[in-house]
C-alpha positions as CSV (number, residue, x, y, z in Angstrom):
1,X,20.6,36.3,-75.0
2,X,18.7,36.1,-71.8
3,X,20.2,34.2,-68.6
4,X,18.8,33.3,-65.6
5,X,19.4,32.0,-62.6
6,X,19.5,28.3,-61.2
7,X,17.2,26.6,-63.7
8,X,17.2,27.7,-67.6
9,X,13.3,27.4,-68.0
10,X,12.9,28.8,-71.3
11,X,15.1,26.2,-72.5
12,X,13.4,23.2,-70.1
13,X,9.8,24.6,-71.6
14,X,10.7,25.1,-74.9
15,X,12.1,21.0,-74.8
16,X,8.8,20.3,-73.3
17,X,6.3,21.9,-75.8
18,X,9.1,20.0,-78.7
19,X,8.2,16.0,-76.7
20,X,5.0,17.1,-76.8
21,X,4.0,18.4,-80.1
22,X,6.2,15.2,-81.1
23,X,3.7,13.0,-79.2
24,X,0.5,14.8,-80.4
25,X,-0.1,11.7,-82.9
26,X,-0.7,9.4,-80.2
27,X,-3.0,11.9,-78.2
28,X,-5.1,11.8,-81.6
29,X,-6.0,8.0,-80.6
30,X,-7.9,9.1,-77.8
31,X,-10.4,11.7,-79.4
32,X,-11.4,13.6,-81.7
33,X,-8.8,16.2,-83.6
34,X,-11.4,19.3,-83.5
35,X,-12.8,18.8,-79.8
36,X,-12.1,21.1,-77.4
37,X,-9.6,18.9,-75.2
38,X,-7.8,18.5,-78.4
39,X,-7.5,22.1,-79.0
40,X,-6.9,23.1,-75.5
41,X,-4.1,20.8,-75.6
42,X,-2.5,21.9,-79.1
43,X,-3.1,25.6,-77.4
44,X,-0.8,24.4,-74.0
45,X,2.2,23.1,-76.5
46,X,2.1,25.8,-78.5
47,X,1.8,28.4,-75.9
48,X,4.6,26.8,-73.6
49,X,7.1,26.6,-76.9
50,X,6.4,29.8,-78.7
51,X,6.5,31.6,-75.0
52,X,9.9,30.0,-74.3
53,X,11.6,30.8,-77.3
54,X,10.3,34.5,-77.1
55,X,12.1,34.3,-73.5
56,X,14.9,32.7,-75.0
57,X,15.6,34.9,-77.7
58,X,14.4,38.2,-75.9
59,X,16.7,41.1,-76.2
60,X,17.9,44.2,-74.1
61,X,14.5,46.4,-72.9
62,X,14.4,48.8,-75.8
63,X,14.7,46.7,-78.5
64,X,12.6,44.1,-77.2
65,X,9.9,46.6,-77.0
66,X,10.5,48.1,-80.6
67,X,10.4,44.0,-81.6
68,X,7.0,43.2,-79.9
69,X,5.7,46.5,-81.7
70,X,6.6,44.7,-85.3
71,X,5.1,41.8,-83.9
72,X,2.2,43.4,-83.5
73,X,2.4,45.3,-87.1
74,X,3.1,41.4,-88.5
75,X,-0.2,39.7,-86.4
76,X,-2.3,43.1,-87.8
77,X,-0.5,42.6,-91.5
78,X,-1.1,38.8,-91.3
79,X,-4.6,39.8,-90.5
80,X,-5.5,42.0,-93.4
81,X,-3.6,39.3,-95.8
82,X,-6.1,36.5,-94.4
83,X,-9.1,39.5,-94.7
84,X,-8.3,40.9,-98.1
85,X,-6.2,37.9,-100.0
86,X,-8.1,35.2,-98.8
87,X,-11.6,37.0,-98.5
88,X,-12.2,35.6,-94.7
89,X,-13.7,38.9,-93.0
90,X,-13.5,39.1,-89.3
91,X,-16.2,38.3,-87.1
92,X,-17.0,40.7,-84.1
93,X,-15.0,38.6,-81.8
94,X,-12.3,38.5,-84.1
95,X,-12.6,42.4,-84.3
96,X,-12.3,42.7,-80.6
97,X,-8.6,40.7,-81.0
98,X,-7.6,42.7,-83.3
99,X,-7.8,45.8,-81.1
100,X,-6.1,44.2,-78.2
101,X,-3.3,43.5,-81.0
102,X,-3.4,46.7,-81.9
103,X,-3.4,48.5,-78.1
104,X,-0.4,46.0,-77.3
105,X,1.8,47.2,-80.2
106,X,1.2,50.8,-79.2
107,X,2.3,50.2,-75.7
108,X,5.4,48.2,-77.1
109,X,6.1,51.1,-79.4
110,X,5.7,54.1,-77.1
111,X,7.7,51.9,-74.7
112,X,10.3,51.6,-77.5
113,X,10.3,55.4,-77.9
114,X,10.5,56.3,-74.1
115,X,13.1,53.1,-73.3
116,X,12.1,53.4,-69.7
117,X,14.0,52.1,-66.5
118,X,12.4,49.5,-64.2
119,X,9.3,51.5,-62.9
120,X,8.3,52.8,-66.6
121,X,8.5,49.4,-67.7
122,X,6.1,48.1,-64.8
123,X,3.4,50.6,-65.9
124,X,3.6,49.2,-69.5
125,X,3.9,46.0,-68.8
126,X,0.1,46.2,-66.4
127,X,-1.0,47.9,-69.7
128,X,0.2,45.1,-71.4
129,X,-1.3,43.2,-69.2
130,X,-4.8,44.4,-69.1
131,X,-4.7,44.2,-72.8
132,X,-3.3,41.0,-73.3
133,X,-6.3,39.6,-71.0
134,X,-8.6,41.5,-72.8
135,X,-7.5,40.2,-76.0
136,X,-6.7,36.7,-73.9
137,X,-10.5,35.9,-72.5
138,X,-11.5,36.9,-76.3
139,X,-9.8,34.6,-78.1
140,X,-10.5,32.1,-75.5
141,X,-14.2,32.3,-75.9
142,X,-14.4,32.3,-79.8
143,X,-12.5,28.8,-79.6
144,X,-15.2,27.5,-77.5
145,X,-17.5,28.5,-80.3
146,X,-15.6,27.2,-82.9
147,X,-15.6,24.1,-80.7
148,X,-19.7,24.1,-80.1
149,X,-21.2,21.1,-82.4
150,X,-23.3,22.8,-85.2
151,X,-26.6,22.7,-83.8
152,X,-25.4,24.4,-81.0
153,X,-23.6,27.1,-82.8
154,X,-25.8,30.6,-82.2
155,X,-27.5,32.2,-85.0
156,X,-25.4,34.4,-87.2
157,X,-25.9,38.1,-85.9
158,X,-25.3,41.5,-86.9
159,X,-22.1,43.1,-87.8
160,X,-19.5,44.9,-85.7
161,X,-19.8,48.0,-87.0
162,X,-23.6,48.0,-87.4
163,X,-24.0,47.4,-83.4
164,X,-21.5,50.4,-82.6
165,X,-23.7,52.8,-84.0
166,X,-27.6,51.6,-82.9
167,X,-26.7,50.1,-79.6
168,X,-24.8,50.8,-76.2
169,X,-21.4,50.0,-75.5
170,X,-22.1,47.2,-72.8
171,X,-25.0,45.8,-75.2
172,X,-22.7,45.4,-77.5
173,X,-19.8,43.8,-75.5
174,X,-22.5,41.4,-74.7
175,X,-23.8,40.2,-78.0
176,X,-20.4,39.7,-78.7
177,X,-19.5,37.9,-76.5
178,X,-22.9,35.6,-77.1
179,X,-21.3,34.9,-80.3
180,X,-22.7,34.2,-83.6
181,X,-22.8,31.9,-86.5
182,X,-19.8,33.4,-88.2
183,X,-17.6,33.2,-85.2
184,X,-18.0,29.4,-85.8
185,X,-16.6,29.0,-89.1
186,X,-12.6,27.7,-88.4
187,X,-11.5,29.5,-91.6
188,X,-7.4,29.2,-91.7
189,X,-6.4,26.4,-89.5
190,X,-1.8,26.1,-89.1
191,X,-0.7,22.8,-86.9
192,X,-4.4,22.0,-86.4
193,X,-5.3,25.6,-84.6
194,X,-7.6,28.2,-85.8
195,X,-7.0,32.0,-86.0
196,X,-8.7,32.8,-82.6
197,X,-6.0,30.0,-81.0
198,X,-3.1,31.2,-82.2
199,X,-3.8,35.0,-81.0
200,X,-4.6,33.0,-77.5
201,X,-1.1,32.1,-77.7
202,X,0.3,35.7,-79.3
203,X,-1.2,37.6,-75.9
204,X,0.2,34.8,-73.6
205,X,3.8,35.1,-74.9
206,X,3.3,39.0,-75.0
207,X,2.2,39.4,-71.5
208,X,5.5,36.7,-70.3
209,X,8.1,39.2,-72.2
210,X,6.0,42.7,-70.8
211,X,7.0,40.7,-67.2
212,X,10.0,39.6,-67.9
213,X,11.5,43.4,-69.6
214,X,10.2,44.9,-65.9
215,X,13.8,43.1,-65.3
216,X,15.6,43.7,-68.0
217,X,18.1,46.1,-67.2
């Protein structure tokens, strides 16, 4: 089990995210459940409890880094499941997390493979990093979206794959990003947060274990 020094603030933030998801009944009374401010808010408790028990339960470097590889094979399993069981195709933006998903698990795994000391694991955990934000600004643009009232909600667009092979890389990275009708839809919704939330909180918790393994001796 991890220890640290002076103040245990996995434990302290995973206690916090617990009184807080307990009092998310009476935050209901002051808004709506699918604004943003409610989902931003659902996003902090999650993202403080699911990133302090990662920190709580994190193991030695090596296989910490072969864990957050499965991780990554579980989000990208989960994925498919919700793509091919359930028949809810991903929209671009939910295309672009999927890479950053996939790029973090093959850092985790080659970092698995290598089991580097302190310096090898800085270098992963910037590439972690650089994905993780990727993946991180993503995810935090296609919950706007979701949040945007329907007559604000952009026109649904071409697909993916379609714009990789009639347009240039940066026009494509910005249509994207525009969004488009079918970045909208919620789709599968756990504890009152959509797919694109939940991978918010996935990169988060990734990029606080990369930083913390730099450590890990």
């Amino acid at each position: 089990m991890m220890r640290y020094a002076e103040v245990p603030w996995p434990w302290a933030g995973l206690t916090i995210a617990l009184v807080l998801l307990a009092q998310e009944s009476l935050v209901k009374l002051a808004g709506d459940s699918g604004s943003l401010a409610m989902t931003s808010w659902r996003i902090l408790v999650m993202t403080i409890g699911v990133t302090s028990l990662a920190l709580i339960l994190l193991p030695p470097r090596r296989p910490a880094y072969l864990l957050g590889a499965l991780a990554c094979g579980a989000m990208m399993g989960w994925a498919l499941w919700l793509q091919y069981g359930l028949n809810l195709d991903p929209c671009p933006l939910c295309s672009l997390q999927r890479m950053a998903v996939i790029g973090i698990g093959l850092v985790f795994l080659v970092a698995g493979i290598h089991n580097p000391g302190r310096l090898g694991a800085s270098i992963y955990a910037g590439l972690t990093i650089l994905l993780g934000l990727f993946g991180a600004i993503t995810a935090m643009r296609h919950v706007w979206i979701q949040s945007l009232p329907k007559d604000e909600v952009p026109a649904c667009g071409m697909g993916l794959n379609y714009m990789l092979e009639t347009l240039p890389l940066t026009d494509v990275l910005v249509k994207i990003f525009r969004g488009s009708g079918e970045c909208a839809e919620s789709g599968w919704l756990f504890l009152g947060l959509a797919i694109p939330a939940w991978t918010l909180v996935f990169f988060i918790a990734m990029m606080a274990a990369a930083i913390v393994l730099v450590r890990r001796d």
